[in-house]
PAKE-42684 format. One record per residue (C-alpha): residue in three letters; x, y, z. Coordinates in steps of 0.5 Angstrom, whole numbers, padded with zeros to 4 digits, always signed. Example, Ala and Ser with C-alpha at 12.3 -4.5 7.8 and 13.67 -1.06 7.14 Angstrom:
REM residues 2
ALA+0025-0009+0016/SER+0027-0002+0014/
REM end
This chain:
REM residues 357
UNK+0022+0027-0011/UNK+0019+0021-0015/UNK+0025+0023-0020/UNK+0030+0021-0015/UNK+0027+0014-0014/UNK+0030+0008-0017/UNK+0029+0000-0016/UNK+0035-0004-0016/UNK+0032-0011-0018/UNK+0035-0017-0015/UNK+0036-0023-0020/UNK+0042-0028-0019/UNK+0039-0034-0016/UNK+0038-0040-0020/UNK+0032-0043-0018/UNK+0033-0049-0017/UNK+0027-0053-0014/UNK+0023-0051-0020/UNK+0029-0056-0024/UNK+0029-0059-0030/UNK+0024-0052-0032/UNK+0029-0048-0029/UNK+0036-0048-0032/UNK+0042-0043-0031/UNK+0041-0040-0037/UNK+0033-0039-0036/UNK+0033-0039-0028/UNK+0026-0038-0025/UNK+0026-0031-0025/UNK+0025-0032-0032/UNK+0020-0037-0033/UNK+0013-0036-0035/UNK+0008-0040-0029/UNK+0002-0035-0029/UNK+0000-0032-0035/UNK+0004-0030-0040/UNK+0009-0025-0036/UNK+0015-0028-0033/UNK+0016-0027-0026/UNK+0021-0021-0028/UNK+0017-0019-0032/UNK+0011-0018-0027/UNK+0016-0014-0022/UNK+0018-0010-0028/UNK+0011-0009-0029/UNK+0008-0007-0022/UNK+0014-0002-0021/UNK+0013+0002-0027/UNK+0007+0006-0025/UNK+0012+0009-0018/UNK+0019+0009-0022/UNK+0020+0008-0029/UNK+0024+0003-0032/UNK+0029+0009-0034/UNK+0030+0009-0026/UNK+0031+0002-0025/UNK+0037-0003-0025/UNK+0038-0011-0025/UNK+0043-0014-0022/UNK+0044-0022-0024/UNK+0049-0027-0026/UNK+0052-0029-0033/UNK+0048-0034-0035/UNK+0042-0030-0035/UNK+0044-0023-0037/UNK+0042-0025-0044/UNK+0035-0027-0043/UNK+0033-0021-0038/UNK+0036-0016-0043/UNK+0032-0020-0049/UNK+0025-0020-0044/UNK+0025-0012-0042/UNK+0028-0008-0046/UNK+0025-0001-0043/UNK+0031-0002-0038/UNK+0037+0001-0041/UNK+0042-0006-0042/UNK+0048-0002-0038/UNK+0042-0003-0032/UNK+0042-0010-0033/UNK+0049-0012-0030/UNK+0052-0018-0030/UNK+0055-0020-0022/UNK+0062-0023-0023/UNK+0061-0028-0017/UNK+0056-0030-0012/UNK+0056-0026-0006/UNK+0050-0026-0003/UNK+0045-0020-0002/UNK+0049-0015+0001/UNK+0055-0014-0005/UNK+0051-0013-0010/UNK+0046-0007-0006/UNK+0052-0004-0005/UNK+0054-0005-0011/UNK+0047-0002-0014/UNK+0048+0004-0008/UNK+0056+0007-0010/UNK+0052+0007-0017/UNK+0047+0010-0016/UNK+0051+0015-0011/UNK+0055+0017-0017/UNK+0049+0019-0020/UNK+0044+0022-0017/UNK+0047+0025-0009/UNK+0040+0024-0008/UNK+0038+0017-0010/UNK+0033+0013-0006/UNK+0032+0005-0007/UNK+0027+0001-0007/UNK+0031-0007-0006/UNK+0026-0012-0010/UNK+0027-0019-0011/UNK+0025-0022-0019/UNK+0021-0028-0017/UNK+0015-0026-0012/UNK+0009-0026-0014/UNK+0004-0020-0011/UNK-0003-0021-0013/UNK-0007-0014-0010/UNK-0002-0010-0014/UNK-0005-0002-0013/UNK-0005-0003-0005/UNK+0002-0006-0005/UNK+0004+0000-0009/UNK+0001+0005-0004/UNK+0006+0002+0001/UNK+0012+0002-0004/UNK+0010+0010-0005/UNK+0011+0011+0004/UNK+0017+0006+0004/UNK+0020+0011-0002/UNK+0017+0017+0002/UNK+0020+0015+0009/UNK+0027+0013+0007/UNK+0028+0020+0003/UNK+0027+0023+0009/UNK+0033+0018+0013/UNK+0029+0013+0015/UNK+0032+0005+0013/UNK+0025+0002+0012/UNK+0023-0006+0011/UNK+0017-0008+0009/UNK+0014-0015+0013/UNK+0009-0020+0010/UNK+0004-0022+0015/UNK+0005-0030+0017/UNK+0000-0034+0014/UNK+0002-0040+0017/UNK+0009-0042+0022/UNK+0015-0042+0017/UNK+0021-0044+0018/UNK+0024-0042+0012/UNK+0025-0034+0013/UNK+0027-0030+0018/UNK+0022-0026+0021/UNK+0021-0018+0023/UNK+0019-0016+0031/UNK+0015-0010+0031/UNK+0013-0006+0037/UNK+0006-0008+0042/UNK+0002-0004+0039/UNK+0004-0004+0031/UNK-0002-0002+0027/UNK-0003-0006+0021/UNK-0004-0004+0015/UNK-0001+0003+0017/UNK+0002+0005+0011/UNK+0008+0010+0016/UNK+0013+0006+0017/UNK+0013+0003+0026/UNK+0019+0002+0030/UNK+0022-0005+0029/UNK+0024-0008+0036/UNK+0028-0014+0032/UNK+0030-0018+0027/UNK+0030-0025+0028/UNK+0033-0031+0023/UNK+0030-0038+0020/UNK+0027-0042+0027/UNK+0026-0048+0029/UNK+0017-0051+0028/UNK+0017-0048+0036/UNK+0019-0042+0035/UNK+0016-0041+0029/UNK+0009-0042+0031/UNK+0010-0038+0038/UNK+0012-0032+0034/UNK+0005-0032+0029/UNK+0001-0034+0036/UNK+0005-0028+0038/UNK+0002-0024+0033/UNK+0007-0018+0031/UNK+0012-0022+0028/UNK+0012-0021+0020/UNK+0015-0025+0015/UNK+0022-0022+0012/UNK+0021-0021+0005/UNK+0027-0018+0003/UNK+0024-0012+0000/UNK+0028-0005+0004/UNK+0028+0002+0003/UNK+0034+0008+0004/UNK+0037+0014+0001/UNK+0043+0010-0003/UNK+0048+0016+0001/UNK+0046+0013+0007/UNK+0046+0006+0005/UNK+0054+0007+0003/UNK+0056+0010+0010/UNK+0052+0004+0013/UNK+0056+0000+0009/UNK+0063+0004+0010/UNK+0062+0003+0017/UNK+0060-0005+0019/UNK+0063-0008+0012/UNK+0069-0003+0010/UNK+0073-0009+0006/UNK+0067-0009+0001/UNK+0066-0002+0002/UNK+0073+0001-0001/UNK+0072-0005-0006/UNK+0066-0002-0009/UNK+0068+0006-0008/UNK+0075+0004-0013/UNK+0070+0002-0018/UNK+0070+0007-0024/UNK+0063+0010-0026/UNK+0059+0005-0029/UNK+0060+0009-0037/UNK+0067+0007-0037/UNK+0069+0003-0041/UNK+0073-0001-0035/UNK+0067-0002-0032/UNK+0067-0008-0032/UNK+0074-0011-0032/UNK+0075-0007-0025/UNK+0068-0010-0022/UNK+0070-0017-0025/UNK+0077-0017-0020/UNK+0074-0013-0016/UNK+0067-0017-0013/UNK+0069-0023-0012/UNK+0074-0021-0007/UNK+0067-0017-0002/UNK+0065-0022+0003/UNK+0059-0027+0002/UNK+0053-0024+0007/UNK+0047-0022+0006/UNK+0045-0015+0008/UNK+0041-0018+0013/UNK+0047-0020+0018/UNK+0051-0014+0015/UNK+0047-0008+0016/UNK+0039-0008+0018/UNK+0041-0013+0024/UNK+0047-0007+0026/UNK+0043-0002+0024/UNK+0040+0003+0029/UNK+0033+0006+0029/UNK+0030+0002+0023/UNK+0023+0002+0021/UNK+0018-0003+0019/UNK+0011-0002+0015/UNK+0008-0009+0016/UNK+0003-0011+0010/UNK-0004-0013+0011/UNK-0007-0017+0005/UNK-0002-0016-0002/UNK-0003-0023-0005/UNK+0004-0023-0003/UNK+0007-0031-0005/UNK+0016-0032-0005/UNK+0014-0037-0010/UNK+0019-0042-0007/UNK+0017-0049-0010/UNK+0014-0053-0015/UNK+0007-0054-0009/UNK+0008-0047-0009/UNK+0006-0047-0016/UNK+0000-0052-0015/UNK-0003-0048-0009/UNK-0004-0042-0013/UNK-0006-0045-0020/UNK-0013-0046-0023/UNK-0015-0054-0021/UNK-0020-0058-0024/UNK-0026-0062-0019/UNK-0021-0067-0017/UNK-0016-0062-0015/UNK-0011-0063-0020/UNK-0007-0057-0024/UNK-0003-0057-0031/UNK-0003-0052-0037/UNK-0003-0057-0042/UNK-0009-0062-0043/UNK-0010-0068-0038/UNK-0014-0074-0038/UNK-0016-0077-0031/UNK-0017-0083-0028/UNK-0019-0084-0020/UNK-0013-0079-0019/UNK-0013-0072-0015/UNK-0008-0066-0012/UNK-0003-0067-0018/UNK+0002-0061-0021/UNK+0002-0062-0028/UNK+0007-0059-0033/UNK+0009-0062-0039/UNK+0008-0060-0047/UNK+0004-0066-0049/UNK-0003-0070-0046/UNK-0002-0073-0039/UNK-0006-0078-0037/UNK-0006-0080-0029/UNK-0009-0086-0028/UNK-0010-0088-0019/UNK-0004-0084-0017/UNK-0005-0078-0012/UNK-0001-0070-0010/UNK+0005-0071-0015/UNK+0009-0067-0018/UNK+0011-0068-0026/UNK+0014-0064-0030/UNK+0016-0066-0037/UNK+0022-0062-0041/UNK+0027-0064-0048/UNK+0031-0068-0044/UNK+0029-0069-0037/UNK+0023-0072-0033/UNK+0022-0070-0026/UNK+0016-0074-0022/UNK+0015-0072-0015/UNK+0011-0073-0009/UNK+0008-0065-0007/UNK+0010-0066+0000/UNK+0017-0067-0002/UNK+0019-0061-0008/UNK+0023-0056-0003/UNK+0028-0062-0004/UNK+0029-0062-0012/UNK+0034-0057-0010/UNK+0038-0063-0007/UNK+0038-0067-0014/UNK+0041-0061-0017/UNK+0047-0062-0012/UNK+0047-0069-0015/UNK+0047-0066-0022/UNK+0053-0061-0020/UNK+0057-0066-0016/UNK+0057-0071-0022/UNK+0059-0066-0027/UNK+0052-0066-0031/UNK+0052-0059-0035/UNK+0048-0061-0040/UNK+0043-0062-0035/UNK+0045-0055-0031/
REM end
């Protein structure tokens, strides 16, 4: 069965709250925050040990296709496809599951973001292992996040009363549930058995292609024209043909319409979305003052800082900011306030600021 396991790696995002480190061309999902292994690469990384590189696909953007080739290079470079167009998760799984239909009858897919950060790396992988198991056998499988906290940015997996945590066989889900209100984020971690949705599934790509054919059949007979994947009008039928799929996420077009889909809710795998620039302070080594940075730092009655500069900082009286310094822009932030980095890049692209971009 382990032949028939492939990972399709989703890589088109532009990280754009962690600007001015990420860039179009070096996005999040390509830069090095802990160690010396970009967030693509520790993806790579944790999976070789259930699939091998050989079995494992990327779909990005133009802007990155370069770079993700340059940084794994065990992935054959037919596998690292560029997506024309942005059209949100459910285009580019069903792109990945008529691919690997075509080449493999009995392919199985694991879906796995580029840019998580998942700590506890074997147990994580004895649930990968399940999840692969149960889909092969026709299950659709969603793995679920334990909340640590009442998040409103992700949606959110329903189990059963009675779900086991920690159970590495896959348990019913009752619902899925969209981005809440601060209310009912806390009324679902109170409830106990609702599982942050993390965006990691699993299925037999024929059964995904059925799914697909019923719910999204413009996108669907879209995909089903392409040539194989050898050919050498591969890309220029995908090229006229992807932008013309809807723009949704699977979540809305298929798990959410999907009958019997089932769920394996994580206990502890040091799981981290990786979401902003306090994000990365969280997770980061401090000194006794609470301040973080990777280059030299020098302190003055100064505390909870993220510092992120090729060069000496020092921090005199100023508390919980984030600066990041690069060649051409400087970035001073409250903590409190990164999420909203991503809103000067709109500014940046409303005022036409490519070579800030």
């Amino acid at each position: 069965m382990a032949n028939h396991r492939y990972a399709l790696i989703m890589a088109g995002g532009r990280g754009t709250r962690f600007w001015p480190r990420s860039r179009k061309r070096h996005a999040k999902q390509v830069l090095r925050f802990f160690g010396d292994r970009s967030l693509i690469q520790q993806t790579v990384d944790r999976l070789t040990a259930v699939i091998p590189p050989e079995n494992m696909w990327v779909v990005t953007n133009q802007d990155l296709q370069a770079e993700i080739r340059h940084q794994l290079p065990a992935i054959p470079r037919r596998q690292i496809i560029a997506e024309p167009a942005q059209r949100n998760t459910n285009p580019c799984i069903g792109l990945a599951a008529h691919i690997l239909s075509k080449l493999d009858p009995d392919a199985v897919m694991g879906v796995f973001p580029a840019d998580h950060l998942i700590t506890k790396e074997a147990r994580f992988r004895g649930f990968v292992k399940a999840a692969f198991k149960a889909a092969a056998g026709g299950h659709l499988v969603v793995l679920g996040v334990q909340p640590r906290w009442p998040e409103t940015g992700y949606g959110y997996i329903e189990f059963r009363k009675g779900f086991v945590l920690g159970d590495p066989s896959p348990q019913p889900v009752k619902s899925f549930r969209e981005k809440p209100d601060a209310k009912t984020a806390r009324k679902f971690v109170t409830a106990g058995n609702f599982f942050w949705n993390a965006g990691m599934f699993f299925w037999s790509a024929s059964r995904f292609n059925e799914l697909l054919r019923r719910h999204q059949p413009k996108t669907a007979t879209l995909l089903a024209g392409l040539p194989p994947v050898s050919s050498r009008h591969f890309s220029a039928k995908l090229a006229a043909a992807y932008p013309l799929c809807e723009n949704i996420s699977v979540d809305y077009a298929i798990i959410e319409k999907a009958h019997g889909v089932s769920g394996i809710a994580l206990d502890d795998i040091g799981w981290n979305d990786v979401g902003s620039w306090e994000a990365v302070y969280t997770l980061a080594k401090k000194d006794e003052q609470g301040n973080a940075s990777a280059s030299s730092l020098v302190v003055e009655n100064a505390t909870g800082n993220y510092v992120d500069a090729n060069k000496t900082v020092a921090l005199v009286g100023v508390n919980n900011l984030v600066i990041v310094d690069t060649p051409d822009a400087l970035l001073v932030a409250s903590r409190e306030h990164s999420q909203n980095v991503s809103k000067l890049v709109k500014t940046l692209d409303a005022q036409k600021r490519e070579e800030l971009l």
